[in-house]
C-alpha positions in Angstrom: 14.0 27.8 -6.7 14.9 26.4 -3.1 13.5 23.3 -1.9 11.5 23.6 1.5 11.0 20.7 3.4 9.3 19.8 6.7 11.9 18.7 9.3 10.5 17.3 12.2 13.5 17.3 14.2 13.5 21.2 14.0 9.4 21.4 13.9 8.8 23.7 11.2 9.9 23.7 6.9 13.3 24.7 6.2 15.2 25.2 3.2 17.0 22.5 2.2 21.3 22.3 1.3 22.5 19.6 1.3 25.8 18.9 3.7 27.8 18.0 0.2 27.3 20.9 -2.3 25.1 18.8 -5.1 25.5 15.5 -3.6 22.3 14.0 -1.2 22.0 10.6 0.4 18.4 9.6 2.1 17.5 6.9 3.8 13.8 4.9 4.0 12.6 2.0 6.3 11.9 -0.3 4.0 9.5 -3.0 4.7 9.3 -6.0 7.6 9.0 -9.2 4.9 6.8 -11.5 7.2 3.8 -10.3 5.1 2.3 -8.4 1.6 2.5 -4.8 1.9 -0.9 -3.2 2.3 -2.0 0.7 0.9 -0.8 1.9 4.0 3.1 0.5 3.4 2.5 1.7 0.5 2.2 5.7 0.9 5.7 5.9 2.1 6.7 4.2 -0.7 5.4 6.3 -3.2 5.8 9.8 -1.2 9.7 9.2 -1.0 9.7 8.4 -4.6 8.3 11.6 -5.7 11.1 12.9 -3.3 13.7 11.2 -4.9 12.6 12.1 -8.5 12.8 15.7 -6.9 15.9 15.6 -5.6 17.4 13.9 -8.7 16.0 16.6 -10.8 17.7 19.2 -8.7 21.2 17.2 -7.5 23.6 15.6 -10.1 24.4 12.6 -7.5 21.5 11.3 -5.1 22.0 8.2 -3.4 19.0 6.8 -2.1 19.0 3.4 0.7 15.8 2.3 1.2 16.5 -1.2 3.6 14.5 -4.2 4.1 14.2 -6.3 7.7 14.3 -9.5 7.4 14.9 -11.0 11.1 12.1 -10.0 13.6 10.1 -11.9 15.3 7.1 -11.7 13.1 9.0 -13.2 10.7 9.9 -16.1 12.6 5.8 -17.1 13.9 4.9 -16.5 10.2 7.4 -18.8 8.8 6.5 -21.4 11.3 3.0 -20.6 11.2 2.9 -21.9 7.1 5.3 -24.9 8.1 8.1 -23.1 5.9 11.8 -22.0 6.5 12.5 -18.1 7.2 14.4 -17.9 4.2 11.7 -18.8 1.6 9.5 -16.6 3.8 11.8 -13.6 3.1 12.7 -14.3 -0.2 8.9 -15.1 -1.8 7.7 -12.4 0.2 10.9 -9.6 -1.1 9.5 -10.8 -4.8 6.3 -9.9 -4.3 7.3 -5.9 -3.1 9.5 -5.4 -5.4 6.5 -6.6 -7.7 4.0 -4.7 -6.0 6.1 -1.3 -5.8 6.6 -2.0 -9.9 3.3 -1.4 -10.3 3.2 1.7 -8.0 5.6 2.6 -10.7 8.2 2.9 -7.4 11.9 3.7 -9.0 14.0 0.9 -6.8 16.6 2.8 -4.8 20.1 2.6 -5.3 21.2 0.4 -2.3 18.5 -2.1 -0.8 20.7 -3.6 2.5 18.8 -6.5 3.9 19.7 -6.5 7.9 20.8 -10.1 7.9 23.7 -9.1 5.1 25.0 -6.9 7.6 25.6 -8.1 11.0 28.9 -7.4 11.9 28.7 -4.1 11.2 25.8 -3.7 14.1 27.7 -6.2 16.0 30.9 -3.5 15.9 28.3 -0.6 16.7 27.5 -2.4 19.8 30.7 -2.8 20.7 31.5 0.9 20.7 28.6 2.0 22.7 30.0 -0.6 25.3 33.1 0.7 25.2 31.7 4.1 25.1 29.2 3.6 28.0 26.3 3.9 26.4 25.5 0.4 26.8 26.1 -2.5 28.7 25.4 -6.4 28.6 22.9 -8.1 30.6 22.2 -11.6 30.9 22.9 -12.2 27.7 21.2 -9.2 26.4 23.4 -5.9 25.3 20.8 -2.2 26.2 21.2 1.2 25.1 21.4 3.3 28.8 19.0 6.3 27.4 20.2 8.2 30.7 23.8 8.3 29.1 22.1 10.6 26.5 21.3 14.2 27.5 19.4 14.7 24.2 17.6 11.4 24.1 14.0 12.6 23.2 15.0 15.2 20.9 13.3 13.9 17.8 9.6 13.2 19.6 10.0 16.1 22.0 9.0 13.6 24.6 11.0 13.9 28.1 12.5 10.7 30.3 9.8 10.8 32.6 7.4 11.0 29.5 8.7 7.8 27.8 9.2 5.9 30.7 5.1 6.2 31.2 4.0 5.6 27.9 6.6 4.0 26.4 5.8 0.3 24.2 9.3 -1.5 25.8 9.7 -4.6 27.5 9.9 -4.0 31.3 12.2 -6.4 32.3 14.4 -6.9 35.8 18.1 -7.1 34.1 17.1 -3.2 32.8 19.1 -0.6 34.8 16.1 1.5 33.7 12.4 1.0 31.9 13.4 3.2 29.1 16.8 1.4 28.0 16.0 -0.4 24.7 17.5 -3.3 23.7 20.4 -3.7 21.0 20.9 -7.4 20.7 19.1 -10.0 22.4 19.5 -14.1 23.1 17.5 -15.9 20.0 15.0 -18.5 21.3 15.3 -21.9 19.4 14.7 -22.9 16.5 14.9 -18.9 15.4 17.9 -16.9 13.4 21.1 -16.8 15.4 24.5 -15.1 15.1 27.9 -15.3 16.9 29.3 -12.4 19.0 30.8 -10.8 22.0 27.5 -11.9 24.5 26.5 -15.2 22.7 24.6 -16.2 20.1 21.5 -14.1 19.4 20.5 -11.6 16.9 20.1 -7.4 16.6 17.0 -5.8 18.1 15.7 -3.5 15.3 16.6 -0.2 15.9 20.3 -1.3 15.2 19.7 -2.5 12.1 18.9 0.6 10.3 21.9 2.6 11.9 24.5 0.5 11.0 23.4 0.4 7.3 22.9 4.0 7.0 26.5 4.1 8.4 27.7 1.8 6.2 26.4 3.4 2.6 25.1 7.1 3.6 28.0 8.0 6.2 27.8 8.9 9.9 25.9 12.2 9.0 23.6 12.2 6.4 21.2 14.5 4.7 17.7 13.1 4.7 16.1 10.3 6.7 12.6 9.3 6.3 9.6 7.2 7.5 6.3 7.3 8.7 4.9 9.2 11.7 4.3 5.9 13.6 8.6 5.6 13.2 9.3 8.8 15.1 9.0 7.1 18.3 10.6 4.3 19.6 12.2 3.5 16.1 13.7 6.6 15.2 14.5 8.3 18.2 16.9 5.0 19.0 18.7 5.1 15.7 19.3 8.9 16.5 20.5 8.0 20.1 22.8 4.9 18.9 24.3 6.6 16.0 25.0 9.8 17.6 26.6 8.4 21.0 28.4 5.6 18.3 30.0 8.7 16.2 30.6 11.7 18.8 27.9 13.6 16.9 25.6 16.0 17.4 23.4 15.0 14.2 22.5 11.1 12.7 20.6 13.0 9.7 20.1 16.7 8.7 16.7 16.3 7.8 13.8 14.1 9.0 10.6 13.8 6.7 8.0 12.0 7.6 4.7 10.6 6.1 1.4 10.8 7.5 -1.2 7.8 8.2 -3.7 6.2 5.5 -6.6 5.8 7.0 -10.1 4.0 6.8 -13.2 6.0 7.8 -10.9 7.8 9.4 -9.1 5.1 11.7 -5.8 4.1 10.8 -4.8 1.6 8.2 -3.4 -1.6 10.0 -3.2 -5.0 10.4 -3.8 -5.6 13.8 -7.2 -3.8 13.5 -7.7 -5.8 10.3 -9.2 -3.1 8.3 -6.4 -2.8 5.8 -6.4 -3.5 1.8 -3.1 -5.1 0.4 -1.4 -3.4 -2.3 -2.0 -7.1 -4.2 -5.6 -6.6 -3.6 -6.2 -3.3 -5.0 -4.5 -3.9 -8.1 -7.0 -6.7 -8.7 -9.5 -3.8 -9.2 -7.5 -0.5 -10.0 -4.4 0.3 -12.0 -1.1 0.7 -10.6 -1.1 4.1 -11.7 -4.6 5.5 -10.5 -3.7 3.6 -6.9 -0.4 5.9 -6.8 -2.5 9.1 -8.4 -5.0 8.5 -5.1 -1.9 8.1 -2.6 -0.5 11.9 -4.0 -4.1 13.4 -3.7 -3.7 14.5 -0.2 -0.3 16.5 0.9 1.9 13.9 2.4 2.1 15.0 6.4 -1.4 14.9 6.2 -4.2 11.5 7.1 -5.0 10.3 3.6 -8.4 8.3 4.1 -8.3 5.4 1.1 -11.7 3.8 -0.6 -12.7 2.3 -3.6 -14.3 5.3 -4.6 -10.9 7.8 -3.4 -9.0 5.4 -6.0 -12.2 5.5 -9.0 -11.8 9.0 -8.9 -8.1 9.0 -9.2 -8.6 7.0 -12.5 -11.2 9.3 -13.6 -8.7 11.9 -13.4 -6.1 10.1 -15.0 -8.3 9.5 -18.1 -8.6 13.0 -18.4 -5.2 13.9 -17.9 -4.5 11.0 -20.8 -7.0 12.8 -23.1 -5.6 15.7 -23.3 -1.8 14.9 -23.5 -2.5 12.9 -26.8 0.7 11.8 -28.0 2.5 15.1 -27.0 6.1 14.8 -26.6 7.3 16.3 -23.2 8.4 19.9 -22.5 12.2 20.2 -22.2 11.7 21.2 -18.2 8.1 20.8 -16.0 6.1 24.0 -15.8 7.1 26.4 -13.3 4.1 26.3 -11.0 4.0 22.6 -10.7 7.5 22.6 -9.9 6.8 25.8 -7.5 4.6 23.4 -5.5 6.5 20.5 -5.3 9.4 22.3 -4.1 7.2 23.7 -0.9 7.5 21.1 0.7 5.9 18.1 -1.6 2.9 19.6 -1.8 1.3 17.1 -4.5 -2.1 18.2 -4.2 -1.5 21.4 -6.0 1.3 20.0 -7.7 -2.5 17.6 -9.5 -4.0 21.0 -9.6 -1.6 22.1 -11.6 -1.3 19.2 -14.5 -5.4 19.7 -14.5 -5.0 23.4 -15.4 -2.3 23.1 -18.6 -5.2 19.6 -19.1 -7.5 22.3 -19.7 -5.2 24.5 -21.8 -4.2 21.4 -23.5 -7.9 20.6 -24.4 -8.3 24.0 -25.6 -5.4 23.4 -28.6 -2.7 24.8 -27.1 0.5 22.3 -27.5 2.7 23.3 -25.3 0.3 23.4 -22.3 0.2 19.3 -23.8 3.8 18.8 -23.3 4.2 20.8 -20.4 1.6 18.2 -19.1 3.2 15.2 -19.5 7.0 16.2 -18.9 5.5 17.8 -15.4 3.1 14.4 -15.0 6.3 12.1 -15.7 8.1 14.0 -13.1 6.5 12.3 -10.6 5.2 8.8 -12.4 2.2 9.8 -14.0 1.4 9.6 -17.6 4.2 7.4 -18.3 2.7 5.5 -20.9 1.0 7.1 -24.4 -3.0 7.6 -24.7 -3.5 4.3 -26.5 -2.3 2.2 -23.9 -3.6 4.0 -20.8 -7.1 4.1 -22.5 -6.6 -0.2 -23.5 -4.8 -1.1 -21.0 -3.4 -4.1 -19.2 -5.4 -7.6 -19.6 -5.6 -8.7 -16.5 -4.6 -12.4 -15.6 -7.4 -14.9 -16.8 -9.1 -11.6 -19.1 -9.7 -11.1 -22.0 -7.1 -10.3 -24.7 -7.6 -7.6 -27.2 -8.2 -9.8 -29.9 -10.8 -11.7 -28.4 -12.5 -8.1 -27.4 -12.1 -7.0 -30.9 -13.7 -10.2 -32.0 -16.6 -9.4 -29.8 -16.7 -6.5 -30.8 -17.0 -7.5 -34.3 -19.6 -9.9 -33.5 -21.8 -7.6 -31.8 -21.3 -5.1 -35.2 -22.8 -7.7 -37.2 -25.3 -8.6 -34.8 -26.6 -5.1 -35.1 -27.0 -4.9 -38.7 -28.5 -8.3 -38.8 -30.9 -6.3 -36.0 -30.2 -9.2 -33.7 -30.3 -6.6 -30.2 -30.4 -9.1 -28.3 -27.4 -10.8 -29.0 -25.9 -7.0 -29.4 -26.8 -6.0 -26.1 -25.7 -9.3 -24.5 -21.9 -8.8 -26.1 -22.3 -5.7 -24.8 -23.2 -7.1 -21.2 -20.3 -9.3 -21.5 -18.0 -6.8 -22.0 -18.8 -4.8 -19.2 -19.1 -7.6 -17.0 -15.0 -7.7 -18.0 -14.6 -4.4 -17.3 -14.6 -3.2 -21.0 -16.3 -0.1 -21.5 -17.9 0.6 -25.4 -17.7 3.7 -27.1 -20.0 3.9 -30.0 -19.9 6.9 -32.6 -20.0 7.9 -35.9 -16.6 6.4 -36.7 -17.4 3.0 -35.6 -16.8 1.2 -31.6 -13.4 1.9 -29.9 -13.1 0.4 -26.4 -11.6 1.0 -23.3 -10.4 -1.3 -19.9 -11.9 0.4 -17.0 
């Protein structure tokens, strides 16, 4: 079965091979560390994940970079802003991704590169497009010269004239032309500064992810992914600097790209403030039923994310729980769920599928069960048994099983001493937990909602 994938370079799915005959490399933007992720930072994350898991399950070696910014400007008024150094910024705010993306149940890649690790190596890309004329040093500022680039546009089939008009750059007067973008730049004081050829000063940030993708993946790679808002400035200038660096005609074979989460149907940001934190929403929903909503829609598409998009998603879980019991997985996923995740990602029928062998499952047939969970695991659901999904995870400051089961208990013998009451106010407290009772003929089992 071939793998089709989008590529928006080429505007339309393609079959993907890989340049190295079971051997891919793919690189992600990772995150700008100046803040907590929100949902919206968070659907790349998981998208590219259930790519990876893919791709592993196809490929023998996948190598997957996945990089991390941590000098940008944003970084530098945030770290001022809370009276701290830029270091403990980065560093407290790195903890709490990697934290967050855990409980996305996001596999970490296999090389995270933070851009500050990695300065001479964009440092010695500069120089080459210097020496190359591609670039050139102004007032202490080194610029890409997009006009030395025929193909410059390629990526967001946007002309000169085009990007020059619309363009977000910095019109400034030591710019041979509107469009040139910057490649290293003169730090102001008190902010991050390196050594080199033009002075002390640090990378713009299209460099960055160029000279780490270089550096672990090769001059030509297979895949590189992002989300939409990436295609241009961000990832038309890594094309253009890598291409013009290496005498190539390609930076990456492939380019996959996510669409927008949205709100009401308005983007998910935080300059229009109307985003969630990944932090936030696991304060009400699981990890697990937060990823399960971010695979509901197929991944080029606007997902639109509410409280009720992600109750649902749990709903769905519990059923998918129910009926793989404590099945072991199949040996391989079923066919058809692997059918659709092969055309390009498509997840949502990938969910229609696990629902379908749910309902065989329900209907006794075993193997539909462990087809279930080995196609579910394949891309990080039902990774835990029935049990624990249907009890599961006290939150901080909650209460612990034994104390529920001690309620529980209480209200048991409040009901044969026909104190209702005190039975129904147990009960009360319980739900006001988030502890849902489940009263039958065998007794009360319980459930964390």
């Amino acid at each position: 079965m071939s793998l089709r994938l989008f590529n928006t370079l080429a505007r339309e799915k393609q079959v993907f091979e890989p340049i190295e005959a079971g051997k891919v490399g793919i690189y992600a933007c990772g995150p700008t560390v100046y803040d907590n992720i929100h949902v919206g930072n968070a659907r790349p994350l998981v998208v590219f994940d259930v790519l990876v898991r893919l791709l592993r399950h196809i490929y023998p070696d996948v190598t997957y970079v996945r990089n991390i910014t941590d000098v940008d400007d944003k970084i530098n008024a945030r770290a001022h802003e809370r009276g701290i150094t830029i270091t403990k910024l980065c560093d407290d705010t790195i903890e709490r991704f990697h934290q967050d993306a855990e409980a996305l149940l996001v596999q970490a890649p296999d090389r995270e590169p933070r851009a500050t690790h990695h300065i001479a190596e964009m440092i010695a890309m500069i120089e080459t497009l210097i020496a190359k004329e591609h670039a050139y040093e102004a007032e202490g500022h080194v610029l890409f010269a997009i006009n030395s680039m025929e193909s410059y546009g390629q990526l967001s089939n946007r002309t000169l004239e085009m990007m020059r008009a619309g363009a977000r750059v910095e019109i400034a007067p030591y710019k041979r032309d509107a469009g040139d973008f910057v490649l290293w730049k003169p730090s102001d004081e008190g902010a991050p500064s390196w050594d080199s050829p033009w002075g002390k000063g640090r990378p713009g940030w299209h460099i960055e992810c160029s000279a780490m993708s270089a550096k672990y993946l090769g001059t030509i790679f297979d895949i590189h992914a992002g989300g939409l808002d990436l295609i241009f400035p961000h990832h038309e200038n890594e094309i253009a600097q890598s291409c013009c660096a290496h005498d190539s005609q390609d930076m990456a074979r492939f380019w996959v790209h996510n669409g927008y989460v949205t709100v009401d149907g308005e983007k998910m940001s935080k300059s229009l403030g109307n985003f969630t934190t990944v932090r936030d929403a696991l304060e009400k929903h699981r990890g697990e039923a937060v990823r399960y909503a971010l695979l509901n829609a197929h991944y080029r598409a606007p997902l639109d994310y509410s409280e009720n998009a992600v109750a649902e998603a749990k709903q769905a879980l519990d059923r998918l729980y129910r009926a793989a019991g404590d099945a072991a997985p199949a040996q391989a996923p079923d066919a058809d769920f692997m059918a659709a995740l092969s055309d390009d990602l498509n997840t949502p029928l990938a969910l229609s599928v696990l629902h379908k062998l749910a309902k065989q499952a329900n209907q006794g047939d075993g193997t539909a069960a462990s087809s279930l969970k080995a196609s579910a695991m394949m891309i990080g659901l039902l990774v835990q048994d029935e049990e624990s999904w249907v009890r599961g995870q006290s939150a901080e400051g909650g209460l612990s099983d034994d104390e529920i089961e001690a309620l529980i208990e209480e209200r048991q013998q409040a009901r044969k001493a026909r104190d209702f009451a005190r039975a129904d106010a147990i009960r009360d407290t319980l739900s006001g937990a988030g502890i849902a009772l489940l009263d039958s003929a065998d007794g009360t089992s319980w459930e964390r909602q």
